[in-house]
N, C-alpha and C positions, 0 to 999 in steps of 0.2 A: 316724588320727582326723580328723574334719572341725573345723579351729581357726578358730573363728570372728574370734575375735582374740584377743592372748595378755595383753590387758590384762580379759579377760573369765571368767568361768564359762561352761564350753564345752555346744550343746548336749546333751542325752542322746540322740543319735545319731549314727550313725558310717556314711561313705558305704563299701557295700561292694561289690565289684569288678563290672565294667558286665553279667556273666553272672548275677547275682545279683538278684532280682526283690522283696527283702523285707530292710528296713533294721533294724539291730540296736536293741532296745527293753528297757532296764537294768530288771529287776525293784524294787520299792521296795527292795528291801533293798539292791541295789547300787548304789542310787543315794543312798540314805540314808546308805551308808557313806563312799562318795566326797565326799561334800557334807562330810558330819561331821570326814571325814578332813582335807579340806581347809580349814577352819575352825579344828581344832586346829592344823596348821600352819603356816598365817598367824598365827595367836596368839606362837606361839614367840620368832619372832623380834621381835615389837613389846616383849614381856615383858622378856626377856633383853636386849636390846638397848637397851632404856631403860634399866634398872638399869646395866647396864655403860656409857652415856653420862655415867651421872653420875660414874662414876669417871673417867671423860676431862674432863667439868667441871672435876674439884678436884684437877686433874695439875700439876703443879708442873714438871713437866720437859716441854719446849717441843717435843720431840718427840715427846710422845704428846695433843699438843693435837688436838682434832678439826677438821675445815674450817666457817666461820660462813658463812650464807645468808644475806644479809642483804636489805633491803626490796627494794633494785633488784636483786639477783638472783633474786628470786622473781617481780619482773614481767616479768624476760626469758624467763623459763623456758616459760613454752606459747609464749611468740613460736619459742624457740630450739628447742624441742620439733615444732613444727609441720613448722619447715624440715624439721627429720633426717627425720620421718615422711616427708616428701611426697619427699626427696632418696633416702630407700631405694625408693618405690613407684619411680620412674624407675628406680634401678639395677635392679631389680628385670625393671625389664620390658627393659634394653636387653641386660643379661646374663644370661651361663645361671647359673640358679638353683645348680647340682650346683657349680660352682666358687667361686660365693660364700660356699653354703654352709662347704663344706671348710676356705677359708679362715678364717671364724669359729669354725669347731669346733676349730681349732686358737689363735685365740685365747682363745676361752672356756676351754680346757683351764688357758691357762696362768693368768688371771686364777683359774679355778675352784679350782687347787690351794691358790695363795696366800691367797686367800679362807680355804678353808675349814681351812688349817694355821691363819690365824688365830683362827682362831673354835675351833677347839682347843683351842690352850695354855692357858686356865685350866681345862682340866680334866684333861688331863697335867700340868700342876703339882701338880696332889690324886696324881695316880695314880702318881708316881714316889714313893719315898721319897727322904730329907734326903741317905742314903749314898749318890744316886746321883751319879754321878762327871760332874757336869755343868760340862762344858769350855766356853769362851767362844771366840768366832771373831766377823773380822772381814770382810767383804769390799769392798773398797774398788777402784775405779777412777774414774780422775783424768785430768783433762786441761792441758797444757800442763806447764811449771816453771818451778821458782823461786816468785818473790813474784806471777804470772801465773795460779800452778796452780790448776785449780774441778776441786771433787768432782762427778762424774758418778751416781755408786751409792756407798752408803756404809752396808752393810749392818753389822750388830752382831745376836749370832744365839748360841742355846748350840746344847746337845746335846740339851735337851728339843725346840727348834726343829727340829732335823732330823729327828728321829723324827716328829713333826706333819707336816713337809713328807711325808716318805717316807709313811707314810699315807697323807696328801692324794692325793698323785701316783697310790699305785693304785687310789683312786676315778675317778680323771683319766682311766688308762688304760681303768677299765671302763666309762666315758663314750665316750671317745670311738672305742672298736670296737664296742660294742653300744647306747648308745644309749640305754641303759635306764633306766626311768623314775625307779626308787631313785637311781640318779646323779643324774641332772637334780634329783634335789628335794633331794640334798644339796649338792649347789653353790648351787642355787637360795635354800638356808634359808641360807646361809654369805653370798650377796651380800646377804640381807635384813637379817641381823642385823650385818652389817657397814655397811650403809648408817645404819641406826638407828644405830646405837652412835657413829658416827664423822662424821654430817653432824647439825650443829645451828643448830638455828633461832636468830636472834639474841634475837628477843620472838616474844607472841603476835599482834601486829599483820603480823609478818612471817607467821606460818602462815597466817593468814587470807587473806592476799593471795594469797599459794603455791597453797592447798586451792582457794581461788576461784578462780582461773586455769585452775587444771586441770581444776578441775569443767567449766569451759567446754570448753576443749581436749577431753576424753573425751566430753561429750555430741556436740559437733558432727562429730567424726573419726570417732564410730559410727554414728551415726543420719543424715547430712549427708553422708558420701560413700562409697564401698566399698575407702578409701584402705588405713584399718587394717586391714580383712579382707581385702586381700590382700596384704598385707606378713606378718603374722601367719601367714597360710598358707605365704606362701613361705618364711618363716625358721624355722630348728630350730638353738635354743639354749637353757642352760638359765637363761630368763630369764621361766620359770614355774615353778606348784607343778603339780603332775598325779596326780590319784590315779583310776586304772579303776576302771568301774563293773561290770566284769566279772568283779572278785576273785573272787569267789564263787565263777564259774562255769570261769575258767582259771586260776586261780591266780597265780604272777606272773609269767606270761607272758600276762596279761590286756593288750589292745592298743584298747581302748574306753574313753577321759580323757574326765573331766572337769579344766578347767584354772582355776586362779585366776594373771595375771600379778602378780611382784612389786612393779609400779608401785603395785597395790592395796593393800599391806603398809607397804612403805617410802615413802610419802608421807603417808598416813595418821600410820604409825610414828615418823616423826621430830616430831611435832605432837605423840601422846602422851607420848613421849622430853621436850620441853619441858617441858609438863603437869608430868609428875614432877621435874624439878627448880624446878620453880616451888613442890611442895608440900614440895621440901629445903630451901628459903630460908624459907620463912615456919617453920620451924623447931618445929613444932605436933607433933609424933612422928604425921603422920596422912598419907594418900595419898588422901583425897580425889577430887583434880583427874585425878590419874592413874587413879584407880579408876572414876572417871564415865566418863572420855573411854575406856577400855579397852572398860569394859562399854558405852559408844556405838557401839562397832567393831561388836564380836559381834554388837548388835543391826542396826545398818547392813548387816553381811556377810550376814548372816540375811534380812533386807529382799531384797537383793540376788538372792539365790538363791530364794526364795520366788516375786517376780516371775518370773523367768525363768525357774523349772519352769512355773509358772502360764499363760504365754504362748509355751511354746517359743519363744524370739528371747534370744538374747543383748542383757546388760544391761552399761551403762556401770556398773562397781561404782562409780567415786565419788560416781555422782547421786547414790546414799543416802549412804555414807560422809562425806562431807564434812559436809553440814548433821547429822550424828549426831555428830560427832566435836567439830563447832565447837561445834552446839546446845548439847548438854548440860553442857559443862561453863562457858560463857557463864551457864546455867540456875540453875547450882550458885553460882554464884560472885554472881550478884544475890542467890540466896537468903543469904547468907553475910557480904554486904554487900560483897564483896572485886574486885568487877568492877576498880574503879579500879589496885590493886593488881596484879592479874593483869595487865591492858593494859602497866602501867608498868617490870614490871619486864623484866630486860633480862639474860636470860642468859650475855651474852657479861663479866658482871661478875665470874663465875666464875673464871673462865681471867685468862692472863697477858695482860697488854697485847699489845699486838700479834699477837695470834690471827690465822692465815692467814684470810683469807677467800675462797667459795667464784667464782673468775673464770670457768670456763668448763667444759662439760655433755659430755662427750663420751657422744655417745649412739652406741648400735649394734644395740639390738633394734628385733622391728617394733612395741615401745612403747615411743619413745624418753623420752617423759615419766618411763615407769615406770621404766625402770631405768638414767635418768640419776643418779639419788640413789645407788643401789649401785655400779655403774663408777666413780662417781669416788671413793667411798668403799675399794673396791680398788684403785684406783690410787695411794691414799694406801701400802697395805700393801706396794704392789709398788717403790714409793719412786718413780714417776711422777710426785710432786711435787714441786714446788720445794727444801719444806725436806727435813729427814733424818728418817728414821721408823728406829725401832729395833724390830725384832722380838722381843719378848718375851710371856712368859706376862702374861696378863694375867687379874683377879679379877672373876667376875661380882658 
């Protein structure tokens, strides 16, 4: 498929081979399905994902805290973003793409397992019964001894875990020999609702800064240079959602995407993730904040796609995203009389003192903005982090 960029809805055409005189054109209905499809799926993970942040808010055990973004990390973040973008377009062009590749499908594979065993276990937790014989395990490696020695990995893990892993792994495998799209979008929803659930904004003064940076960052890296379209083209990882528009007509061996990048989801995601625990504090039994800013999304995402059937040309989705996300519930909250309230409070009052906070972005798609918020949200699960993370089932 022709990727125009993987932080974009891709367009409804697909370059086909140079003997071929006539470019594939999706009938409404497969394109209406793919749109739809992929609308429902960026949904998922902002829903589930918020709800289950808020059970990371009011975690009492300090390793299942989530990472804080706080003001000065959010205004490094397009600067930081920038770099990676512009530092892959060079790698890109000094190396052969088939080996870069490889080598990322090979770490994607291993991030993608762990990801999406995470995003599992609360629902192997429902699906084992109470008699099942679930053994506890540790795996621990350490460096140095004596009063000298530092934990390296310091994993805590049952038996429901390794079933979620074992799973995970042969989505993994059928990822990374064929390629296919259902993979891609199961790792893909696994880094989304992982990055929601686990990377939290400190305030709404902090999203704001974040959503507006990037808004910049996406408009000018699309429209300003041809930097992100051809990183996007050269990169194949699954750090999109992809649904063909050719279901209909081959079934799922249909090879004609439409793409939404996760950047779109999980930047967005972690702002309504806020939203909703801002509507837990004021302690009203109502979701409000989170209902507006959701239903800002769909409407933004909708915007989104609308233009760019309308104009064949690929759209920055957060030009609309952002001012729909921030608008309306800014909107809601003057109507309410609660602006001040909203501005002031402060998320991070949730959690335990001493909340990690978010140091540094490691990016690695050709939308490093997009799916800096997920990577490092997996790398909390893969225990890449500093402190110790315990893998368990956890409660949507």
């Amino acid at each position: 498929p022709l990727e125009l960029e993987n932080s974009r809805i891709n367009s409804p055409t697909r370059k086909r081979p140079l003997n071929a005189t006539a470019k594939f054109v999706a009938t409404p209905e497969g394109t209406a399905l793919a749109y739809g499809s992929l609308v429902f799926m960026a949904l998922l993970p902002i829903f589930f994902g918020a709800l289950r942040s808020v059970r990371c808010s009011k975690s009492k055990n300090s390793a299942d805290m989530p990472e804080t973004i706080t003001s000065r990390d959010a205004a490094r973040f397009p600067i930081i973003a920038s770099c990676t973008l512009f530092g892959l377009y060079l790698f890109f062009k000094v190396f052969s793409q088939e080996y870069i590749n490889l080598l990322l499908s090979v770490y994607f594979f291993v991030l993608g397992v762990l990801a999406l065993s995470h995003t599992m276990s609360p629902l192997m937790s429902r699906i084992f019964p109470d008699s099942f014989p679930n053994k506890q395990y540790q795996l621990l490696f350490t460096q140095g001894s004596g009063e000298s020695k530092e934990e390296i990995v310091n994993y805590e893990f049952d038996t429901k875990n390794l079933v979620c892993l074992v799973i995970s792994s042969v989505v993994g495998v059928w990822y990374l020999l064929k390629k296919h799209w259902i993979a891609n979008n199961l790792f893909g929803l696994a880094f989304a609702l992982n990055g929601v659930e686990l990377l939290h904004l400190n305030n709404v003064s902090t999203g704001c800064i974040l959503l507006g940076g990037l808004f910049v960052y996406d408009v000018f890296w699309v429209f300003g240079t041809n930097v992100m379209v051809t990183v996007a083209k050269s990169f194949e990882a699954p750090i999109k959602l992809v649904f063909p528009q050719d279901l209909l007509e081959k079934g799922l061996e249909a090879s004609n995407f439409a793409m939404l990048g996760l950047g779109d989801i999980v930047i967005p995601g972690i702002f309504i993730a806020l939203l909703l625990r801002f509507d837990v504090s004021l302690k009203k039994n109502s979701r409000t904040y989170f209902y507006s800013s959701f239903l800002a999304y769909i409407f933004g995402l909708g915007l989104t796609i609308f233009v760019m059937h309308t104009f064949k040309h690929a759209q920055p989705a957060l030009l609309y995203l952002v001012p729909a996300c921030v608008g309306f519930p800014v909107i809601v909250a003057l109507f309410n009389g609660e602006l001040t309230e909203m501005f002031s409070y402060e998320s991070s009052e949730e959690v335990l003192p001493g909340s990690p906070r978010l140091t540094s972005f490691p990016t690695v798609s050709g939308s490093p903005a997009s799916l800096a918020s997920s990577m490092d949200a997996v790398s909390m699960v893969t225990g890449s982090s500093p402190r110790r993370r315990r893998l368990q089932p956890t409660s949507m």
